[in-house]
C-alpha positions in Angstrom: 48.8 75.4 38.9 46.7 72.6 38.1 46.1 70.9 34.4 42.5 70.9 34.7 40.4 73.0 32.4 38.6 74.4 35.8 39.7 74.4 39.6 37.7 75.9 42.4 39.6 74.7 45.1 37.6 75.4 48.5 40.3 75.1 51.6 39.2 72.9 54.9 40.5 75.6 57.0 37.8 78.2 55.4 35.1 75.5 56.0 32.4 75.7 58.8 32.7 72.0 60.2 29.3 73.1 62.2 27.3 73.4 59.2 26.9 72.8 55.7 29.0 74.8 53.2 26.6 76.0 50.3 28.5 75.6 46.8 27.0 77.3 43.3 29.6 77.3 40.8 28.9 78.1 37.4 32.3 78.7 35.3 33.2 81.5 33.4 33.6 81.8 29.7 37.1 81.0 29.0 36.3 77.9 31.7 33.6 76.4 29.8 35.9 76.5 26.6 38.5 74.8 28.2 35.9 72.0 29.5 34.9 71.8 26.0 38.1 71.4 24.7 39.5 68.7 26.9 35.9 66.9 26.9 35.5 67.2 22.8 32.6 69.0 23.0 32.1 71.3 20.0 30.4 74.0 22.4 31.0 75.5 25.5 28.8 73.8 28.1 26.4 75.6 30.1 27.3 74.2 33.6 26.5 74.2 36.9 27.6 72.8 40.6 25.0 72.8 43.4 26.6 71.3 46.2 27.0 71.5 50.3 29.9 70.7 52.2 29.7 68.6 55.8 31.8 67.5 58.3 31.6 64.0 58.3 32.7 60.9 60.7 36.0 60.3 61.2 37.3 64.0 60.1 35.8 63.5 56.9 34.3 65.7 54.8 31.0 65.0 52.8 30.2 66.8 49.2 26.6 66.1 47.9 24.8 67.3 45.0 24.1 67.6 41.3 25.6 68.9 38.1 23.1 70.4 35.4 24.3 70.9 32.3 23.1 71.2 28.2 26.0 70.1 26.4 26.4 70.1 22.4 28.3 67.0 20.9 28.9 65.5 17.5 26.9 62.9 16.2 28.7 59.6 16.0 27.4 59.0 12.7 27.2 62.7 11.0 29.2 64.7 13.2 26.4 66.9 13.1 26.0 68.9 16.4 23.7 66.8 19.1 22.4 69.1 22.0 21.7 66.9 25.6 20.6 68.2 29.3 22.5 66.2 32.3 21.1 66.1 35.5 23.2 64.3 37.8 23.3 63.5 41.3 26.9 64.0 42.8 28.8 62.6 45.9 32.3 62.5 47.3 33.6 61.5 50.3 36.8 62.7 51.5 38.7 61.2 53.9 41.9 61.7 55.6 42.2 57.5 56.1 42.5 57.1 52.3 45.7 57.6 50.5 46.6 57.7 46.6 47.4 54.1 44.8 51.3 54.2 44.4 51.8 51.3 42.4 50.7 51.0 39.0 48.6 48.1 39.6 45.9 48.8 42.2 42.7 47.4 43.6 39.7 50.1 42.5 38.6 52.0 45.7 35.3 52.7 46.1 34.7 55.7 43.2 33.2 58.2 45.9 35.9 58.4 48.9 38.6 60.5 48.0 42.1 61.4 49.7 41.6 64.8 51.9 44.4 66.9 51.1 44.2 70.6 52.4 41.5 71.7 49.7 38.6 70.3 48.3 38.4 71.1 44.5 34.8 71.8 43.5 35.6 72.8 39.8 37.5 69.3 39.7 34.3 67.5 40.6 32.4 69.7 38.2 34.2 68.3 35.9 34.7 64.7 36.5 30.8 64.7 37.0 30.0 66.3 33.7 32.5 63.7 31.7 31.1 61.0 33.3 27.2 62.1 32.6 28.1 62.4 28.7 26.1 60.2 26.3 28.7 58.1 24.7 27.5 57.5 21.7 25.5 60.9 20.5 23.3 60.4 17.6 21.6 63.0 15.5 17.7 62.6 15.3 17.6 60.2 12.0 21.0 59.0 11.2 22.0 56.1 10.5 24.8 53.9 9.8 25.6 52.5 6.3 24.4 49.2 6.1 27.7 47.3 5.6 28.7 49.2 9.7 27.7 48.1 13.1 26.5 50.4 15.5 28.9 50.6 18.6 26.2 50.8 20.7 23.9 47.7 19.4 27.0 45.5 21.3 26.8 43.4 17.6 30.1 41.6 17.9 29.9 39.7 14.2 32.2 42.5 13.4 35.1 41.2 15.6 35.5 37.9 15.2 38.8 37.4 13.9 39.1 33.9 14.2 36.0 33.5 11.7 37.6 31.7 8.9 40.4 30.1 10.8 38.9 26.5 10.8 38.5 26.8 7.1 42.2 27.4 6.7 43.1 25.1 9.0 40.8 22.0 7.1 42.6 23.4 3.6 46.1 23.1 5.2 45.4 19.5 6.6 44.1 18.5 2.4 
């Protein structure tokens, strides 16, 4: 069993390699709770997969499509609930020429060609898609920071400079 919060694992032998594969996967109730839960969402997400599988080149096979979601997160600043709609194109690759990183420092592959094993896991992608599409930084319509904070996602970096005052200890050392 796999440690996912949802796994719709489609196997390559049940695939037509002729023509495209039509996927619509919408998880259940307890699914969406567990997506919740491991993506911190304080809501279950209302999800979806629209997807085809093809035979590809080289005995590949070729998922395209898009996740739609509305998804409820807290606010960064209030932690009141912040409600957003994804709409995000999806596409995987998987090929039988690629193989899982072994060591634990690795060159990046390219983030759409996966390892073919004998299944292709549709609720995996659903997923990794959805995590991927969330806002980072959800904000309630009008919060705001204190005024003595820096908002993460202004990039301000006068907050971490920890070497600030270091040449004015260093000039009091040398008197």
């Amino acid at each position: 069993m796999s440690s996912a919060p949802f796994s719709h694992r489609l196997r390559l032998s049940q695939l037509n390699p002729r023509q495209p594969n039509r996927i619509d996967l919408v998880p259940d109730e307890p699914a969406r709770q567990r997506i919740a839960a491991e993506l911190g969402l304080t809501a279950p997400p209302e999800v979806r997969l629209v997807a085809t599988i093809t035979a590809a080149p080289n005995d590949a096979w070729l998922l395209e499509g898009r996740v739609t979601a509305r998804v409820q997160q807290p606010c960064v600043v209030t932690l009141a609930p912040v409600r957003s709609k994804i709409d995000e194109p999806v596409r995987r690759l998987y090929s039988p020429h690629v193989t899982q990183p072994e060591s634990d420092e690795v060159e990046m592959p390219d983030d759409e060609v996966e390892p073919l094993g004998p299944a292709i896991d549709a609720g995996e992608v659903l997923v990794e898609a959805l995590a991927l599409a969330l806002p980072p930084y959800p904000r309630a319509e009008g919060a705001e920071l204190p005024a003595n904070a820096t908002d993460p996602a202004d990039g301000d970096d006068n907050s971490r400079r920890p070497f600030q005052g270091l040449a004015d200890l260093l000039q009091r050392k040398d008197n």
